[in-house]
N, C-alpha and C positions, 0 to 999 in steps of 0.2 A: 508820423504817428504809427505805431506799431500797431497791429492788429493779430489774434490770437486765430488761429488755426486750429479747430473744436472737431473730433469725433463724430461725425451728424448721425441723428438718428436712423437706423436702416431695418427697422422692424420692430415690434411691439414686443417680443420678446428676447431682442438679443441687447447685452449687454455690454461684450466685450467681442473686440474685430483684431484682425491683425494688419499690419501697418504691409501694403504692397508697395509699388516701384513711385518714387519720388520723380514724378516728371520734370521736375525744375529743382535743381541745387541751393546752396546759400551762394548769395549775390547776383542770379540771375533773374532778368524783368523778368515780367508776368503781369497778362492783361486782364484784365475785369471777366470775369466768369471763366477762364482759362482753365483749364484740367493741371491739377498742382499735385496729387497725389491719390493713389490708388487703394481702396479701403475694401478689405477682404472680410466678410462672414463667414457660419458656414452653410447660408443660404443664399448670397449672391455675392457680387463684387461692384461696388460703387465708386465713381472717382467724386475727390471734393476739388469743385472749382475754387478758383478768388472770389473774394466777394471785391477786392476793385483792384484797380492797376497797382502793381506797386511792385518791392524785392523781396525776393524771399531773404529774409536777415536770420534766421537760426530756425534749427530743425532738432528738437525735444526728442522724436522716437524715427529709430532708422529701419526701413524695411525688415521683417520681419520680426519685430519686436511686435507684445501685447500692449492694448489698448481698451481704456473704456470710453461709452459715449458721454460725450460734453467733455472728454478731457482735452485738452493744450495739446496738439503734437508738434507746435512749431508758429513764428509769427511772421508776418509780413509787414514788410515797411511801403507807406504808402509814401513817405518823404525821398528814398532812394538811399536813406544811411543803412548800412548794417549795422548789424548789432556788435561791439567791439569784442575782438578777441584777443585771449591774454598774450601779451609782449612778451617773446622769447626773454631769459637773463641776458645782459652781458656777458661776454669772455672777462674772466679776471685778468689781471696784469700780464701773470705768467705766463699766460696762453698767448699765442698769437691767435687770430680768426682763421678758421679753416671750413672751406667749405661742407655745410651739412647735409646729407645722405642719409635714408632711409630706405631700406631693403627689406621688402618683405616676399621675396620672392621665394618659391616652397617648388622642387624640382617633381616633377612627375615624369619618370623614364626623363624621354630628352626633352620635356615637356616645360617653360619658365612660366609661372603663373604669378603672375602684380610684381609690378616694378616701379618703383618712384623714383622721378631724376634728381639729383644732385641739387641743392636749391645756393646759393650764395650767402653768406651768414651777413655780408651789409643788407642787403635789400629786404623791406619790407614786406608783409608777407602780399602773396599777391593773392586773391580772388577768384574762381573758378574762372567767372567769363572773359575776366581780362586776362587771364593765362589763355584761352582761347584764339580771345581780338589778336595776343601779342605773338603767338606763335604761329598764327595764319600769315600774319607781315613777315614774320623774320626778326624782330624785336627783343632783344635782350629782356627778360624783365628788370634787370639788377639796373638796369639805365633808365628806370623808368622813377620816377619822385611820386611817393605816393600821398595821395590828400585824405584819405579817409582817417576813420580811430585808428592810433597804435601805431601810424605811417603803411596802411595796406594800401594796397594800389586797387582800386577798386576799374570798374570797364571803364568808365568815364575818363579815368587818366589812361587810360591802354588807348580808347581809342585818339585822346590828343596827344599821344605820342606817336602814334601810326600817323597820322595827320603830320604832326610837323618833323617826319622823320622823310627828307626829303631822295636819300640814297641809302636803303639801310645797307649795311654792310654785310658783304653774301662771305658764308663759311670758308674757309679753306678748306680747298678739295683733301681730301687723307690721302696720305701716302704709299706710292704703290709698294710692295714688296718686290725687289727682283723674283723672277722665274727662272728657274733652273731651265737648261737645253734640254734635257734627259729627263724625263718624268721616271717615279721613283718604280722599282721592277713592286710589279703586287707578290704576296705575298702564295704559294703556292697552297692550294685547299687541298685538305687533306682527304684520302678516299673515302668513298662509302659514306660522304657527309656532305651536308644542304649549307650553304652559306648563308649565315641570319645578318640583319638588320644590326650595327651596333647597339643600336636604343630598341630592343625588343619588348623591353618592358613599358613604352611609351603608349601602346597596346593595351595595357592594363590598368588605364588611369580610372580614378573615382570621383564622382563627387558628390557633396552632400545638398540637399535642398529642403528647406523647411516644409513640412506638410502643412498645406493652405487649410483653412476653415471646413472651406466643401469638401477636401479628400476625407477631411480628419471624420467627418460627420457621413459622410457617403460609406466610411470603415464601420462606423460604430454602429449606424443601422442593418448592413448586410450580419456582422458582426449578432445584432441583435436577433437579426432573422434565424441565422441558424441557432441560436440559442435555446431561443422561445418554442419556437417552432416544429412541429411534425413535417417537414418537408418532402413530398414524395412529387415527382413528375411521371405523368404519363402521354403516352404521344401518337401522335396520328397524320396522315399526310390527307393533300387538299389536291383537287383536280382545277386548275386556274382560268382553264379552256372559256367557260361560261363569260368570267369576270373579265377575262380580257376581251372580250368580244363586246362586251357591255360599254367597256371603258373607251375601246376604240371607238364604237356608235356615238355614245354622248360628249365623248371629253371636251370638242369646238364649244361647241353650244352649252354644254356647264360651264365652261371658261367663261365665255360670254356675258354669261347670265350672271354670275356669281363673282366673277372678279379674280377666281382661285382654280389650280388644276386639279383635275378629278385623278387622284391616286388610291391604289393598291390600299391603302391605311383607313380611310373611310368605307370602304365596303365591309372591314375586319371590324372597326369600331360599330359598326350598326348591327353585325352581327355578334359580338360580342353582348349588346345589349339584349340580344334577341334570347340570345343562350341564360344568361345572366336571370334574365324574367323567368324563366321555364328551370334553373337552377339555382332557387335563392340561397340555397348554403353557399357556394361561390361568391356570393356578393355579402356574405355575412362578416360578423367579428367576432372571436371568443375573447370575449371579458367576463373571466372567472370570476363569481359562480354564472355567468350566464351567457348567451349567445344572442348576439344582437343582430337583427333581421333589417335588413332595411328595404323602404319602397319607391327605393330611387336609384339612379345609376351613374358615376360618376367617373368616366374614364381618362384615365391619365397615361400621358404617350411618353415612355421612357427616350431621353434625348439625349445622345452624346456630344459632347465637346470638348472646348482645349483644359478645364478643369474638371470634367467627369461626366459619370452617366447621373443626371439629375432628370424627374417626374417635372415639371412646373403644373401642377395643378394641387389647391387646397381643398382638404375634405374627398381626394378619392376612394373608390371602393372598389376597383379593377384597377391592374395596369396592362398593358399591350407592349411590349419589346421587341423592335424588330432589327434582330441582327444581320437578315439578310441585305441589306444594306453594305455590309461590309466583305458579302460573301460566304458567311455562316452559312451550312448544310443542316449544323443539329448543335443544342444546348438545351443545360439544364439551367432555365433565368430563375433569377432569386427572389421570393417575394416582399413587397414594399407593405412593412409592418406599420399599422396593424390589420392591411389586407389578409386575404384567405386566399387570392389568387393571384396567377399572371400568364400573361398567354404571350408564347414566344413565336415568334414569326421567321422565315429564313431563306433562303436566296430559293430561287425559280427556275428551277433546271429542265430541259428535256427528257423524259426518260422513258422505256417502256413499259408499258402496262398490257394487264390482259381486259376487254371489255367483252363480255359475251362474246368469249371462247375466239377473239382475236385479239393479238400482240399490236397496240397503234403506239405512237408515239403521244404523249401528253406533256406540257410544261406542268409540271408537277411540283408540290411544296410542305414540306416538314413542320407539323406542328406540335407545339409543344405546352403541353397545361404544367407548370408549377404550383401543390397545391399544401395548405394545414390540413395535415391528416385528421388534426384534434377534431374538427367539425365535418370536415369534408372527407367522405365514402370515395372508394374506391369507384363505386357505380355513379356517383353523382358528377365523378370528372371523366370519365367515360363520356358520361350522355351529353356533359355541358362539350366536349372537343366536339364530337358527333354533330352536335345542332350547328357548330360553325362552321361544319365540315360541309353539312347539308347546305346551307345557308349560303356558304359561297359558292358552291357548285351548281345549283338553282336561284340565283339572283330571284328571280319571279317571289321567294317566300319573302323578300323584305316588305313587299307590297302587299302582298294578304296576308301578311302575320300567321303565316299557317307551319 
């Protein structure tokens, strides 16, 4: 029985996904809730399992092709037949049968990319997995009698021909080339010149890749950002001295207590909200004609990964991005529309400072307020860095809100 492989739903608003890497080919098993193929937004990436054991028998949309939800991308057989595929023609009279070839190979410098072998114009077509079974053994396909639709060989016949293939027959080694005694004289380079590489240009290779849902969508909001937006960043650095000493006291016994390790990003998020309260245009929205105030705080921690920098948080109204993680000293981060701010975070150096009229050493940190000019003053992102400046340098204000 065939069963239809549907589009599942992946959010209340998206409609159409892009088709990612097909875990399983046509003709290969597949078990009851197995990961069969990878289904791209441009707000997450989700795989659809099987709904039960069976073969994949035909596949409707090939990685990165569009898709909508509830549509057919491909069916699964729970019986183990494929789905038949069409019977090359016969050779007419005239012709003799010659083996057929496909070459799709595309040279880059000395570079060969996709090669298909040489298939036998008797033998029926064979099957991914049993092209597999039968090249693992050593197994001719063309010696193999296929039982499926159309005479293919499906794995089932691969593997009872490996089975009753009692001594396959090993290749004949290729043949040596005689060697010359005298290897050929090289060729004398000429002055004042660097000897290159024959395939220099192997160095220069390209290639193309579809843009995923999340890039596509990660573009078109930063995209949006600077459009809409009065974007100005102002900056300020932080003394860390305090917060590490805080961190090292508590962090056993927070771990303990809480399950989770006491990091550098919680202290910035509570002061953020501290700043936030005390600077509500930051925490506002301009929706022309009007500016919307809110009395709440909702921060969202910008997060890199293998498909971008995404917030996973709904309904924020700050973001916090920290590059020092990566080693960043200073940037200007971009804000997450239809915020009004972001506060950018960045690696921890040693450096010196002067403190009443001496030069000490402090691990020191660059901060950075990206802000909408349209609502937000020059002096109101001043005061808002200021308070988180104060705030991590004196730990003690999180606890009296002073």
């Amino acid at each position: 029985m065939a069963i239809e492989l549907k589009v599942p739903e992946v959010g209340e608003s998206i409609t159409e996904v892009m088709i990612g890497t097909w875990k399983k080919g046509v003709g290969e098993q597949v078990a009851a809730d197995e990961s069969v193929v990878e289904i791209e937004s441009d707000k997450a990436t989700v795989e659809l399992p099987a709904p039960s054991a069976g073969v994949i028998s035909q596949i409707l949309k090939q990685a990165g092709e569009q898709a909508t939800v509830g549509e057919v991308i491909g069916y699964l057989d729970t019986v183990g037949a494929a789905a038949p595929t069409p019977v090359p023609p016969a050779a007419s009279p005239s012709q003799s049968p010659q083996p057929q070839s496909v070459d799709v190979r595309r040279r880059e410098g000395s570079t060969m990319i996709g090669s298909v072998q040489p298939v036998a114009s008797g033998a029926g077509p064979v099957m991914p997995a049993a092209a597999r079974v039968l090249g693992e053994a050593g197994v001719p396909p063309q010696s193999v009698a296929g039982s499926g639709p159309g005479g293919r060989v499906t794995k089932s016949d691969a593997m009872a021909a490996v089975a009753g293939s009692a001594q396959p027959v090993a290749p004949a080694p290729p043949a040596v080339a005689p060697v010359s005694a005298t290897p050929p004289a090289a060729a004398p380079a000429l002055s004042g010149t660097t000897a290159l590489a024959a395939d220099a240009t192997a160095e220069r290779a390209e290639r193309a890749v579809l843009i995923s849902p999340i890039r596509r969508r990660i573009a078109e909001r930063l995209v949006e950002a600077q459009h809409e937006a009065a974007l100005l960043t102002t900056f300020n650095e932080v003394d860390m001295s305090a917060v590490m000493a805080v961190r090292k006291k508590f962090k056993d016994s927070f771990n303990d207590r809480h399950g989770v390790k006491l990091g550098f990003m919680s202290f910035f998020v509570r002061a953020a909200v501290e700043a936030l309260r005390a600077v509500p245009q930051v925490n506002a929205e301009f929706r022309d004609p009007h500016i919307v105030y809110r009395d709440y705080c909702d921060i969202g921690i910008a997060v890199g990964g293998g498909k971008g920098l995404v917030v996973p948080v709904l309904g924020g109204t700050f973001t916090i991005s920290n590059g020092g993680v990566y080693g960043s000293m200073m940037s200007t981060p971009i804000i997450n529309p239809p915020q009004s701010g972001i506060l950018g975070l960045h690696a921890i150096q040693e450096r010196p400072v002067a403190i009443d009229g001496q030069v000490v050493i402090r691990p020191m940190m660059y901060l950075a307020l990206t802000y909408d000019h349209r609502l937000v003053d020059g002096r109101e992102a001043v005061t808002f860095l200021k308070r988180v400046k104060e705030t991590i340098e004196d730990p003690t204000r999180l606890m009296l809100e002073c």
